[in-house]
C-alpha positions, 0 to 999 in steps of 0.5 A: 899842936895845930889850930882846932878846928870848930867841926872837930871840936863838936864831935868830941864829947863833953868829957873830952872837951873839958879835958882839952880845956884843962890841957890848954889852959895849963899850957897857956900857964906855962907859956904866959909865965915863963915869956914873963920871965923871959924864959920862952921867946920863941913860944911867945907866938904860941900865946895868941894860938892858944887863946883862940883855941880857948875860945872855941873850945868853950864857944862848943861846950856853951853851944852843947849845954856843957859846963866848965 
């Protein structure tokens, strides 16, 4: 999955965003444990993307008024 972009991520709507965030969060689950395992390391890197990627969606839905 590539990096969001902020211009993206405002056109989408208050449904789509919350959805996005569940997706990455359960994603960011995945990978945190399974590199604490020692299962995943070549998705380690990812980690790092998909935090950001967090941030920003929760920086649009702040903007927007848009609840978690």
């Amino acid at each position: 999955m590539p990096q969001l972009k902020p211009k993206e991520l405002r056109e989408q709507d208050a449904d789509k965003l919350r959805q996005m965030l569940f997706d990455l969060r359960s994603e960011l689950s995945k990978l945190a444990g399974g590199a604490q395992r020692g299962i995943v390391k070549k998705d380690v890197g990812n980690i790092h993307r998909i935090r950001k990627d967090i941030a920003r969606v929760i920086t649009v839905m702040h903007e927007k008024g848009v609840k978690e």
